[in-house]
MIVEXGU-885927 format. One record per residue (C-alpha): residue in three letters; chain; x, y, z; residue number from 1. Coordinates in steps of 0.2 Angstrom, whole numbers, always signed. Example, Ala and Ser with C-alpha at 12.3 -4.5 7.8 and 13.67 -1.06 7.14 Angstrom:
ALA	A	+62	-22	+39	1;
SER	A	+68	-5	+36	2;
END
This chain:
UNK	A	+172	+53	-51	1;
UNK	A	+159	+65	-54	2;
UNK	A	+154	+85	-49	3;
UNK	A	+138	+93	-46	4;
UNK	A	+137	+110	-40	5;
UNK	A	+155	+111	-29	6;
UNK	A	+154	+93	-24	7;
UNK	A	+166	+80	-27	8;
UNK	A	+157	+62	-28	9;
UNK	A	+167	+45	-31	10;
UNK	A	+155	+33	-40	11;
UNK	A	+158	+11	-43	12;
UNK	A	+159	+6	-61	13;
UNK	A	+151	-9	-57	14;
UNK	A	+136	+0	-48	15;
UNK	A	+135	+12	-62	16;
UNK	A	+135	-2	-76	17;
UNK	A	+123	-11	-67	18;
UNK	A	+109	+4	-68	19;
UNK	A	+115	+8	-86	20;
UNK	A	+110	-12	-91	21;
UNK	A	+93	-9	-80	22;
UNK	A	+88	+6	-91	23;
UNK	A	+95	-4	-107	24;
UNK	A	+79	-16	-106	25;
UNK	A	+65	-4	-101	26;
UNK	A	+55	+3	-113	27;
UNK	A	+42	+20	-107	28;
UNK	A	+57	+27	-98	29;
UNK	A	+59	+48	-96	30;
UNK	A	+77	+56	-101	31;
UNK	A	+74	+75	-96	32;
UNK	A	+89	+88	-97	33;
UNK	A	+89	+95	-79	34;
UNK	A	+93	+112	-84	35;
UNK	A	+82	+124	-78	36;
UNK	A	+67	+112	-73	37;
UNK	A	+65	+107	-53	38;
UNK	A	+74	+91	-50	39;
UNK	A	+63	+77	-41	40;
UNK	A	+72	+58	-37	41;
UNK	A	+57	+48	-35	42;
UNK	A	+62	+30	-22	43;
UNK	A	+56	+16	-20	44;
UNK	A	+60	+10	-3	45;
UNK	A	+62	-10	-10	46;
UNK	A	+71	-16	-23	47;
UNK	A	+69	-12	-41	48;
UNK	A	+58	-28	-45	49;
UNK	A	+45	-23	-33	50;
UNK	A	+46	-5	-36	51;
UNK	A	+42	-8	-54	52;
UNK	A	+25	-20	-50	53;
UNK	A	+20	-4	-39	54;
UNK	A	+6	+6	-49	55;
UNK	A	+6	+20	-37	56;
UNK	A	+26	+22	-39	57;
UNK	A	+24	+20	-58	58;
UNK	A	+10	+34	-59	59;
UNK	A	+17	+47	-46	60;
UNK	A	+33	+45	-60	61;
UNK	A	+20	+46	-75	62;
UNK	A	+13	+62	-65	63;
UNK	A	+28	+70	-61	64;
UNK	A	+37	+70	-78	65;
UNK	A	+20	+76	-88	66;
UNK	A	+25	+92	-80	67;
UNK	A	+35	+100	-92	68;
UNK	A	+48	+111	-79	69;
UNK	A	+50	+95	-70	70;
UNK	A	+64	+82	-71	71;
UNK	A	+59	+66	-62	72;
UNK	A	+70	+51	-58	73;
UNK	A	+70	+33	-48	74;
UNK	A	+81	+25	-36	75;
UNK	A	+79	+9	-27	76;
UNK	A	+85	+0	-12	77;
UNK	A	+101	-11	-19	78;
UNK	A	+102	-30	-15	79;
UNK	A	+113	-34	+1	80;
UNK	A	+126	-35	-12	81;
UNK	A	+124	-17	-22	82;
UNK	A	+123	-10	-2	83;
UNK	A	+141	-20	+2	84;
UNK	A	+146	-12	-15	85;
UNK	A	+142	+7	-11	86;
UNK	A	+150	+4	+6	87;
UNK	A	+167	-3	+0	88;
UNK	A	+169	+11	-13	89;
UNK	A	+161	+27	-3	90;
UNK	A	+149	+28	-18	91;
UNK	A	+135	+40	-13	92;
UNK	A	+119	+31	-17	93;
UNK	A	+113	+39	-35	94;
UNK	A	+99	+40	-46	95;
UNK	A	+94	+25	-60	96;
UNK	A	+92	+39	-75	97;
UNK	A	+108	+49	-73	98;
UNK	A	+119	+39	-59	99;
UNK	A	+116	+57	-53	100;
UNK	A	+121	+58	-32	101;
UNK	A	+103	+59	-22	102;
UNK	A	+112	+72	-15	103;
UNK	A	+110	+84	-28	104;
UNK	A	+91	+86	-31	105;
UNK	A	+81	+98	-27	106;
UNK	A	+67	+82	-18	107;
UNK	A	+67	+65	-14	108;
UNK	A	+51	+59	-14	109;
UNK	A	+47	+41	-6	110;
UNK	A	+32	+30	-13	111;
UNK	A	+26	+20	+1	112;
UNK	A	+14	+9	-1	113;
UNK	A	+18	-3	+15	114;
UNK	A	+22	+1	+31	115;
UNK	A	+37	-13	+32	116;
UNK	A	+49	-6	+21	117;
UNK	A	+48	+11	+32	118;
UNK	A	+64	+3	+42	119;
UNK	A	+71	+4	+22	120;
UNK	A	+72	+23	+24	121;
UNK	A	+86	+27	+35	122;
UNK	A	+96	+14	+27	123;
UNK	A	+93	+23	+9	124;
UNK	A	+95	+42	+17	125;
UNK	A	+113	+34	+25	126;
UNK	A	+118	+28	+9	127;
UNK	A	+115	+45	-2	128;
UNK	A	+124	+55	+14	129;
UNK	A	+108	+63	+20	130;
UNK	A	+104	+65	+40	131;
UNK	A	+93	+52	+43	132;
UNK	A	+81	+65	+56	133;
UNK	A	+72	+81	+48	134;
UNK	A	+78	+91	+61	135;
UNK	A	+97	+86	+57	136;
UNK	A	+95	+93	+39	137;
UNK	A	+101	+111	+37	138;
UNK	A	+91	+121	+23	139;
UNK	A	+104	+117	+5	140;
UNK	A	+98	+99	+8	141;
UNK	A	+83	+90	-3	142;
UNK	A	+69	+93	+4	143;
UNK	A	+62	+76	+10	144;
UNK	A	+43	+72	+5	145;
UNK	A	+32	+54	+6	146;
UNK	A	+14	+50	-1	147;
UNK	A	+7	+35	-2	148;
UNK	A	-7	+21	+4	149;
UNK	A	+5	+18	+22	150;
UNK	A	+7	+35	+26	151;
UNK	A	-10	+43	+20	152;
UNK	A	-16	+30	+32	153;
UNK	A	-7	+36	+47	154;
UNK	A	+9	+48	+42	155;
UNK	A	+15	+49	+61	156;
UNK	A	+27	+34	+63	157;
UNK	A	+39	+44	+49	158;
UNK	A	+37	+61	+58	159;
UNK	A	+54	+63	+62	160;
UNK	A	+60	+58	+46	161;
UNK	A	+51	+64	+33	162;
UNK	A	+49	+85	+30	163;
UNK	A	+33	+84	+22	164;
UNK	A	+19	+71	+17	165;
UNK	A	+7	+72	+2	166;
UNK	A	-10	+64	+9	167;
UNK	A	-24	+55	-2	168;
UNK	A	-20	+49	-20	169;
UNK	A	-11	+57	-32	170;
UNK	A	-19	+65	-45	171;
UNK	A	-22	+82	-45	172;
UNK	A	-11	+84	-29	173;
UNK	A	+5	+81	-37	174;
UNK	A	+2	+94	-50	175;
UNK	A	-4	+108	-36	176;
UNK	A	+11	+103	-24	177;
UNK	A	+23	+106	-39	178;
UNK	A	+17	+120	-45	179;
UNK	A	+15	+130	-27	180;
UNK	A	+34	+123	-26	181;
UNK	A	+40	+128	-42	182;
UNK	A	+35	+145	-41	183;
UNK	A	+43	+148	-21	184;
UNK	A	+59	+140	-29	185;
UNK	A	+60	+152	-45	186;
UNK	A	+54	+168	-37	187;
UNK	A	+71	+164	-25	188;
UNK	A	+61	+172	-10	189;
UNK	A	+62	+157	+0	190;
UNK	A	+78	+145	+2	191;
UNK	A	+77	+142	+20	192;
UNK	A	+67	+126	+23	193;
UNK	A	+57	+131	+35	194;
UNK	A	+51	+146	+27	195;
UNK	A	+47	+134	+14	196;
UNK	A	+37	+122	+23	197;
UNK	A	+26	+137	+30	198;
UNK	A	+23	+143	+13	199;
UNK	A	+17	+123	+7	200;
UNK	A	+7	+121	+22	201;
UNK	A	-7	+133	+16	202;
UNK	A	-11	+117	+2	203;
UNK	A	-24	+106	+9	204;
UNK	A	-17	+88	+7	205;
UNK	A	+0	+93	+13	206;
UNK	A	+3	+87	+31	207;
UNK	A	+22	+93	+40	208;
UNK	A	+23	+85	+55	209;
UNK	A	+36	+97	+64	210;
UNK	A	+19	+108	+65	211;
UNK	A	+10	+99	+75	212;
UNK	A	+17	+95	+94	213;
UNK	A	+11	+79	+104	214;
UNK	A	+9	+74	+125	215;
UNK	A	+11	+58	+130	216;
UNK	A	+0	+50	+145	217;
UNK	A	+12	+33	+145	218;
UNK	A	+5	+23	+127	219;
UNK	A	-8	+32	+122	220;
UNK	A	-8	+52	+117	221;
UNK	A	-15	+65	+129	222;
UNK	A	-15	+79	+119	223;
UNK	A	-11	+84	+98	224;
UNK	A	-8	+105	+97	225;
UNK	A	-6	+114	+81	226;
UNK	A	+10	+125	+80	227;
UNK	A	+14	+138	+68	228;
UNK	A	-3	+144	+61	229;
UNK	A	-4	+126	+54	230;
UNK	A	-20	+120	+48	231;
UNK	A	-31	+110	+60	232;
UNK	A	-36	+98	+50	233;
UNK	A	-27	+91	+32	234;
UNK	A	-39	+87	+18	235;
UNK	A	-33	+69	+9	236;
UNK	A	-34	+72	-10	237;
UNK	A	-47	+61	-16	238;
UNK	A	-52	+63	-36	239;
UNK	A	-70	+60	-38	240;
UNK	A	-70	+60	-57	241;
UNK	A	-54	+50	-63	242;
UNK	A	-57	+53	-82	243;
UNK	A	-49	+67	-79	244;
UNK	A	-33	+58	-76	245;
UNK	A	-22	+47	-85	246;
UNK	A	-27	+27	-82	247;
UNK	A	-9	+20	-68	248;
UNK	A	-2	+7	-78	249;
UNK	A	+14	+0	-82	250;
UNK	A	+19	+17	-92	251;
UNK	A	+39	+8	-88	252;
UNK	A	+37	-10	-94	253;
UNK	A	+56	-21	-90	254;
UNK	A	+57	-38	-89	255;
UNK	A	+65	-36	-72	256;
UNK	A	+48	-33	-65	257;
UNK	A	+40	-44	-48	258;
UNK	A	+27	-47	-62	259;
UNK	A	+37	-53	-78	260;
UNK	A	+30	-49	-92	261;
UNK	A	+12	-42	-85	262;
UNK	A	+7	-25	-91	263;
UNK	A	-2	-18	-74	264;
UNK	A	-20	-6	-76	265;
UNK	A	-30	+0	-65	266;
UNK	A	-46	-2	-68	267;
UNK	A	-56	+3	-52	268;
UNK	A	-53	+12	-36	269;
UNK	A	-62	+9	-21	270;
UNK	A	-74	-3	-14	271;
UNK	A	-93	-3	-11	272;
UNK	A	-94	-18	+1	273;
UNK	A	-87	-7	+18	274;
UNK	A	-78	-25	+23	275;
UNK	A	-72	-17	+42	276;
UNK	A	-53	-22	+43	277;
UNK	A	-48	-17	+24	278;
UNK	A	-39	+0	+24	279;
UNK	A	-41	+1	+6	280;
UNK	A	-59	-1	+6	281;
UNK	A	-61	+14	+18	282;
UNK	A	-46	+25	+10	283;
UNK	A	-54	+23	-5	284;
UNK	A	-72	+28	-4	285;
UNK	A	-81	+31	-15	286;
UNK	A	-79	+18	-26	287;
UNK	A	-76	+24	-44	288;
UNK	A	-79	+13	-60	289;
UNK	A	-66	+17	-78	290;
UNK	A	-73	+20	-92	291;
UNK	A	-71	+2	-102	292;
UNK	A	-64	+12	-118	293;
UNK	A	-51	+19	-109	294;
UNK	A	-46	+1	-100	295;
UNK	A	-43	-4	-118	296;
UNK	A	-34	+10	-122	297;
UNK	A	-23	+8	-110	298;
UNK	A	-22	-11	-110	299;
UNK	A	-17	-9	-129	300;
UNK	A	+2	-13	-128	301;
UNK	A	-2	-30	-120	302;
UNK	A	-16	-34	-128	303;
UNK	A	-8	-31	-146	304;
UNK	A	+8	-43	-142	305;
UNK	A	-2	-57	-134	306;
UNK	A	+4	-53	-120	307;
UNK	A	+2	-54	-101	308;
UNK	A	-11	-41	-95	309;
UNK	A	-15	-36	-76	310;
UNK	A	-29	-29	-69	311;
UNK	A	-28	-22	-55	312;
UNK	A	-41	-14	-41	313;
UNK	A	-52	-16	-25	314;
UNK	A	-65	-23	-32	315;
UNK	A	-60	-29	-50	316;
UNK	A	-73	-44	-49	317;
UNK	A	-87	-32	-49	318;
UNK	A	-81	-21	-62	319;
UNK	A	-97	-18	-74	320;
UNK	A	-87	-22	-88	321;
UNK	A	-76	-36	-81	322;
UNK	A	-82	-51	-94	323;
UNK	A	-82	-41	-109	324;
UNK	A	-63	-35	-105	325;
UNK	A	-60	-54	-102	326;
UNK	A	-67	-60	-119	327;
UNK	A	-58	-43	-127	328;
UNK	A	-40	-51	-120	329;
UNK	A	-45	-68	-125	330;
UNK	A	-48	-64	-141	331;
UNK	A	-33	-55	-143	332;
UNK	A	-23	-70	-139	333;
UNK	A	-18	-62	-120	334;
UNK	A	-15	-69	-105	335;
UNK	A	-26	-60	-90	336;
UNK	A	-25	-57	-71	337;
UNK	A	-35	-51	-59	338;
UNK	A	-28	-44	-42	339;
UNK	A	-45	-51	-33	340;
UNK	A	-62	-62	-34	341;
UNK	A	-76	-60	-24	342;
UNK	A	-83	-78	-23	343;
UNK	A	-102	-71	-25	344;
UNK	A	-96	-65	-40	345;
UNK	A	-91	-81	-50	346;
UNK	A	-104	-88	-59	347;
UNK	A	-99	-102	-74	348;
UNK	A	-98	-89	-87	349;
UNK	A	-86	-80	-77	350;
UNK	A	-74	-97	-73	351;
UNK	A	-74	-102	-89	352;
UNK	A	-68	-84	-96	353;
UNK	A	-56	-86	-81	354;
UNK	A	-49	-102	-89	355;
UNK	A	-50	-95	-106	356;
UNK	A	-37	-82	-99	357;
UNK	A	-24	-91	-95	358;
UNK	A	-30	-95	-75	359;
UNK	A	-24	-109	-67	360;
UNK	A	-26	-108	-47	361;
UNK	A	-43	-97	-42	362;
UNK	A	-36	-87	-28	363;
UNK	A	-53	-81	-14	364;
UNK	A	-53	-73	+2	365;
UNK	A	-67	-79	+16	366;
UNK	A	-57	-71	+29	367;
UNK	A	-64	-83	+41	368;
UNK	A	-71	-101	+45	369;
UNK	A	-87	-96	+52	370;
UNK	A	-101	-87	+46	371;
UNK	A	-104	-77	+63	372;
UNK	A	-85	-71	+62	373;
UNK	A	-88	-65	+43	374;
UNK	A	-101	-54	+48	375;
UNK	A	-91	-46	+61	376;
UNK	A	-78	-40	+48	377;
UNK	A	-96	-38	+37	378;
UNK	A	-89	-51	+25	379;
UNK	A	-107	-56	+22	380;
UNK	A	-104	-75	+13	381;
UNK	A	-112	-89	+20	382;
UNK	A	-103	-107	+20	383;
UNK	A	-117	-111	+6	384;
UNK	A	-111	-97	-3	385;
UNK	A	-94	-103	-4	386;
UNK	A	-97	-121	-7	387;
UNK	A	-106	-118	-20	388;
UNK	A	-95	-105	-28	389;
UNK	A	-82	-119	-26	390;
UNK	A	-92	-132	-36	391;
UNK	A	-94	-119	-49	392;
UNK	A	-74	-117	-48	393;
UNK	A	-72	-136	-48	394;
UNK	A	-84	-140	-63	395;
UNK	A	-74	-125	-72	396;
UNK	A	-61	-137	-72	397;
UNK	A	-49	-130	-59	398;
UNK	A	-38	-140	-48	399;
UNK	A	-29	-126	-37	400;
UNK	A	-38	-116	-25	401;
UNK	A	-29	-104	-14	402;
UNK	A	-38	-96	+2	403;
UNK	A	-34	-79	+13	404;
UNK	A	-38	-82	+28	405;
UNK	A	-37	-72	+48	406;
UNK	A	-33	-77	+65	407;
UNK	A	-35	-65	+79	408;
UNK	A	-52	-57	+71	409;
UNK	A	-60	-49	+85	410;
UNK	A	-71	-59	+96	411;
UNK	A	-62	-73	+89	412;
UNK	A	-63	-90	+99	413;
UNK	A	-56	-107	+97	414;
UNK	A	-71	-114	+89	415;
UNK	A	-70	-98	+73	416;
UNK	A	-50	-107	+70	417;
UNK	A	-58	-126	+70	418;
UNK	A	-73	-119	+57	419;
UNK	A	-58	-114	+46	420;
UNK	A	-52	-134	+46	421;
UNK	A	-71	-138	+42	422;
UNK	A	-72	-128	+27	423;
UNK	A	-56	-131	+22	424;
UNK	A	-60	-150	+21	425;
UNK	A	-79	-147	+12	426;
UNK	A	-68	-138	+0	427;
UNK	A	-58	-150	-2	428;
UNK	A	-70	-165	-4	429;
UNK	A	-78	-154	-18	430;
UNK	A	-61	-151	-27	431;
UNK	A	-57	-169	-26	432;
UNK	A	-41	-172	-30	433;
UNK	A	-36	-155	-34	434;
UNK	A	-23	-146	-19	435;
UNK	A	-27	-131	-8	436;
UNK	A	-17	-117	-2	437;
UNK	A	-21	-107	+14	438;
UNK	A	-14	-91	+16	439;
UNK	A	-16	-87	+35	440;
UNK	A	-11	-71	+40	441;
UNK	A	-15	-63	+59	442;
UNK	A	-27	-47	+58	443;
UNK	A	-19	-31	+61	444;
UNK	A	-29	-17	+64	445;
UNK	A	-28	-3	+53	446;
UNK	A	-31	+17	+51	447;
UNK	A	-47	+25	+45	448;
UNK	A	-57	+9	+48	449;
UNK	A	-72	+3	+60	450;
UNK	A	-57	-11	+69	451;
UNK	A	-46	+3	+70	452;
UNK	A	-49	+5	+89	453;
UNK	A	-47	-14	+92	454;
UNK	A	-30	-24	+100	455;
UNK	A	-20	-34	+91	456;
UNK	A	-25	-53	+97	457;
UNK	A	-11	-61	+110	458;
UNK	A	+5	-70	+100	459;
UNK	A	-1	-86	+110	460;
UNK	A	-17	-87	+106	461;
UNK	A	-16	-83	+89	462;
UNK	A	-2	-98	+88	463;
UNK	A	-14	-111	+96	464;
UNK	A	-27	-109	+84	465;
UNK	A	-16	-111	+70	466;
UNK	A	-8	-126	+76	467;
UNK	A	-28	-131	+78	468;
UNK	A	-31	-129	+61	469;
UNK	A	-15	-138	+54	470;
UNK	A	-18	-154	+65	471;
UNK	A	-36	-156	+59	472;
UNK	A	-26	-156	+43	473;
UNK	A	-15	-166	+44	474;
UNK	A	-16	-182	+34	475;
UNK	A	-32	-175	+26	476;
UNK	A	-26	-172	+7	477;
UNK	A	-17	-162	-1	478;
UNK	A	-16	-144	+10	479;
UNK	A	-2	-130	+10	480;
UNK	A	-3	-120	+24	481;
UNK	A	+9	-102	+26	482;
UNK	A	+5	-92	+40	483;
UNK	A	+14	-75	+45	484;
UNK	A	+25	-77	+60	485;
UNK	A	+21	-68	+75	486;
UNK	A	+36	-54	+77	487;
UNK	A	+30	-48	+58	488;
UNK	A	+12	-46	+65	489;
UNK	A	+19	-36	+81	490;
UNK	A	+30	-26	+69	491;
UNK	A	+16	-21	+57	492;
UNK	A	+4	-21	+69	493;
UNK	A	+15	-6	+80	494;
UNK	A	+19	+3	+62	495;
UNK	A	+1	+5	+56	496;
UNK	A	-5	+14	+73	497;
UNK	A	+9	+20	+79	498;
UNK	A	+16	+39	+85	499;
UNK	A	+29	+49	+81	500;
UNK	A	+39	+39	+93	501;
UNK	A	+40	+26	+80	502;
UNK	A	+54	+35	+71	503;
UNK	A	+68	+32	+84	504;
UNK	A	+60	+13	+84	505;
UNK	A	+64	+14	+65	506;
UNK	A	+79	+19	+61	507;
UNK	A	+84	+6	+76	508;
UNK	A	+76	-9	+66	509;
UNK	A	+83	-1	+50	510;
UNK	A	+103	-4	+60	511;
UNK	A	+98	-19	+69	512;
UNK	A	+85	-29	+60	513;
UNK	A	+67	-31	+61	514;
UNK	A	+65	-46	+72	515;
UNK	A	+81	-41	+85	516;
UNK	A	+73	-22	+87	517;
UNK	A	+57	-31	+91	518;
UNK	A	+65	-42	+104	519;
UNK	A	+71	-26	+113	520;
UNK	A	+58	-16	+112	521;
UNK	A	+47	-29	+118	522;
UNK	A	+38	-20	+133	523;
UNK	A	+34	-4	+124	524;
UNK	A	+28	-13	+108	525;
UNK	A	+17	-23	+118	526;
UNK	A	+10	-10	+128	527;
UNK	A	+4	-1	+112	528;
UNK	A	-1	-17	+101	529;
UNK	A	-11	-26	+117	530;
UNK	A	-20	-12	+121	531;
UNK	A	-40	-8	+114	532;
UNK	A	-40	+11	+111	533;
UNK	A	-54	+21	+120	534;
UNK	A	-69	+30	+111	535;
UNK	A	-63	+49	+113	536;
UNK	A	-45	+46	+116	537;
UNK	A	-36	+56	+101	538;
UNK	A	-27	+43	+87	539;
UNK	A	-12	+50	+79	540;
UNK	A	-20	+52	+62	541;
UNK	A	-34	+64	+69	542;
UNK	A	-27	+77	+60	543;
UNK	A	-29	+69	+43	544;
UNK	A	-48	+69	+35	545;
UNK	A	-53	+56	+21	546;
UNK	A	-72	+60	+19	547;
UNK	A	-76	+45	+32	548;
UNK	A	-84	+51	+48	549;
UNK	A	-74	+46	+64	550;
UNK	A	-90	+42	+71	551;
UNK	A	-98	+31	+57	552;
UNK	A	-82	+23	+59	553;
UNK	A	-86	+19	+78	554;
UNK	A	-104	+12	+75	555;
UNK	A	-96	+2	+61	556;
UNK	A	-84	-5	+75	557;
UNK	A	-102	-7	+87	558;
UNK	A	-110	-16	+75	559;
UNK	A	-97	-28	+69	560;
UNK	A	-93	-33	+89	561;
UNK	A	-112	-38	+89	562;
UNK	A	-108	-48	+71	563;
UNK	A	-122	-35	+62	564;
UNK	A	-121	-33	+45	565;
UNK	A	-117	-15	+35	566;
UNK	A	-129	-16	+16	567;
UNK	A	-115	-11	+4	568;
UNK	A	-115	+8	-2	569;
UNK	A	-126	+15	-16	570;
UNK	A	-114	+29	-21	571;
UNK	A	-126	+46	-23	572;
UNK	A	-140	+40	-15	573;
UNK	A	-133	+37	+3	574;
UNK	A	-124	+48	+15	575;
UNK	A	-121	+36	+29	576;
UNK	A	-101	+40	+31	577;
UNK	A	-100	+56	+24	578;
UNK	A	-87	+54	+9	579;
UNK	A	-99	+58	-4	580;
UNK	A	-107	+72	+6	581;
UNK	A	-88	+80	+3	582;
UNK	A	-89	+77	-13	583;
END
């Protein structure tokens, strides 16, 4: 049993001694006496393992503790049997750093990088005592802030939940929105929440949903109407020069992490090729290269134990630096990853520093089977291109090649799902014996990109051509085929564009399930999934500006339906979209 402030908490041994033998094995963790500094419980909706292989959670920590008045700590979601555990013995959910109650901060602060662990919220907010709605929550309460690729995206779905979101990347913002709170919270001026919120509002990347007021025409939004002297429009926080920031990376290494072992950097943000269903490519913009000295820098604890080293962006392939950071970690006896490959990158120099490195299985995403359907999402690769890349990767001596692959890409037919089989069997006739993966996953449409207008392609259809592809197949060598099942696709699909309406949606999938709360909201999932959005009809991320134009996103979304190719950007020298005019 513990106290804080003039409450009474029962706490479980057994949870507490599981969180003590966590924080035994980390190395990089912050201990910071609360006294006096602001308190801040930074979660993770997900469990710890997952939490730990994030490099946005890991840097919104690094961020938040570099500031010296402020104490930050973690919490995760438990396993099912850490949940049955707090249930049994009335144990309020508490932090990993203190076994302090969620309770009793000042903020909890959720990292959310996916849109599928937002049915992880109310669960988490149940299991620390905290009303699950914003409105439910008297002032006294933490205040309840998110930040995040998901919600930068599109914050609406989480309007009812979350107080406050914190829009764009995190450098620089973090520091500004701690500082403006800080000073509100020691000058004792304002203690009633909403006060609060109108005081934060005047920050440009902070967005608080309760100021904003929304009218409904059946699925789609008639009408968004700023309340309060709210700003009309919220700036995302995007860090041109990020030498001014620490490089993300693992700054917590544990072996309890998704990836064992790894030490995780961030070597590039954003991408140049303006591929037209990648949310991170858009978000992103522009894209932004790291020095290579501070890479090593921050690659040093991995590279020095031989270890295993990460490295992690949107474009890592096309990094200026890339092969001369490959032959650094080789020579430092280190194992090196890289979060992707673009297959005009690879040439043999590259493959064979890959192999070098510890590879083993080259993992590429065409996207699609047919080289009009590449151009529509402006993958420009041509089925030469990716034979030959695949010699290349053969000849390197590689025997596993794993694909990512779409169904439902728009203007999609039955013929695009059958080229996929073609190229999958070229592929294969050129890797011989070796054995290939395909990773097929349907499109969803995302925020702040030129598909973001676009219908999410019918379940059945979707289905057919997948069971094309695995019956041309079949029998034809060694293939693995995992595909995404269909009332996950619905799920995200309704999550990435949805309204505020999708906060009573969540907390119903959070009690329920994911796939049951998709079975009985059926009608009213389909009716916002199945339907194309119109031109000029308001989306419920209007409100939020990334830099990109709305309407360059439009004639993206033109051009691709006509399978027309975008040139890559020329950071500084064009002004097509409109990010580097903000700049």
């Amino acid at each position: 049993r513990v106290f804080f402030s003039t409450e009474v908490f029962d706490i479980s041994w057994k949870l507490k001694k599981k969180a003590i033998e966590l924080l035994s094995k980390e190395e990089g963790a912050v201990r910071k006496d609360p006294g006096g500094r602001q308190s801040i419980c930074l979660i993770y909706p997900n469990s710890y393992s997952l939490g730990m292989a994030n490099l946005g959670f890991q840097t919104a920590y690094h961020l938040f503790n570099s500031i010296d008045d402020c104490a930050c700590e973690r919490a995760f979601l438990p396993d099912e049997g850490g949940i049955k555990e707090y249930l049994r013995t009335d144990t309020r959910l508490f932090s990993l750093e203190s076994q302090r109650p969620l309770k009793s901060f000042d903020m909890l602060a959720f990292s959310l990088p996916f849109e599928e662990d937002y049915i992880n919220i109310p669960k988490l907010l149940g299991l620390a005592g905290i009303p699950v709605f914003s409105h439910e929550r008297a002032d006294g309460l933490p205040l309840v802030i998110a930040g995040g690729v998901a919600p930068s995206l599109n914050p609406e779905p989480l309007a009812g939940i979350v107080d406050l979101f914190i829009i764009g990347e995190g450098e620089g913002a973090i520091e500004e929105f701690f500082s403006f709170y800080r000073d509100m919270k020691t000058c004792g001026q304002m203690t009633a929440k909403n006060e609060m919120l109108k005081a934060l509002d005047s920050l440009p990347c902070v967005y608080i949903p309760s100021f904003y007021e929304f009218t409904y025409d059946g699925p789609t939004i008639k009408e968004i109407k700023v309340k309060n002297g709210a700003k009309k429009k919220v700036i995302a926080s995007k860090n041109l020069d990020l030498e001014n920031f620490p490089v993300p990376q693992s700054f917590i290494r544990t072996p309890y992490s998704e990836f064992k072992g790894a030490h995780l950097t961030e070597i590039e943000r954003g991408c140049p090729r303006g591929c037209r269903f990648c949310a991170a490519g858009f978000l992103y913009l522009p894209p932004r290269w790291r020095e290579p000295d501070k890479v090593r820098e921050a690659l040093g604890p991995a590279l020095r134990e031989g270890g295993k080293a990460g490295i992690v962006g949107a474009a890592v392939s096309e990094y200026p630096w890339i092969k001369a950071l490959l032959e650094h970690g080789i020579e430092s006896g280190s194992i090196m990853t890289l979060s992707s490959l673009r297959l005009d990158m690879l040439d043999a120099p590259f493959l064979r520093l890959l192999k070098d490195a510890g590879y083993r299985t080259v993992t590429v995403a065409p996207e699609a089977g047919s080289e009009r359907l590449r151009l529509v999402v402006n993958k420009t690769l041509s089925d030469d291109d990716i034979l030959e890349s695949a010699s290349l990767i053969a000849d390197a001596g590689f025997t596993k090649l794993k694909l990512y692959l779409m169904l439902g890409l728009p203007t999609e037919t039955d013929e695009d799902a059958l080229a996929i089989a073609r190229l999958c069997l070229r592929l294969k006739a050129i890797m011989k014996k070796g054995a290939l993966t395909l990773s097929i996953n349907q499109f969803i449409p995302k925020p702040c990109t030129p598909l973001q207008w676009q219908r999410l392609a019918d379940t059945e259809d979707v289905n057919k051509r997948l069971a094309l592809i695995k019956k041309a197949l079949s029998g034809k060598g060694r293939f693995t085929v995992n595909a995404m099942t269909s009332s996950s696709a619905v799920f995200q699909a309704y999550l990435s564009r949805a309204d505020r309406r999708a906060s009573a949606f969540i907390t119903e999938a959070a009690a329920k399930g994911m796939r049951k709360a998709v079975r009985e909201n059926k009608e009213f999932l389909c009716a916002s999934v199945y339907r194309e959005r119109t031109k000029d009809e308001p989306l419920p991320w209007d409100m939020i500006d990334h830099g990109v134009k709305k309407q360059y996103l439009w004639k993206e979304y033109q051009k691709g339906l006509k399978a027309e190719p975008t040139e890559p950007c020329h950071v500084g020298t064009c002004f097509r979209c409109g990010v580097c005019v903000r700049g």
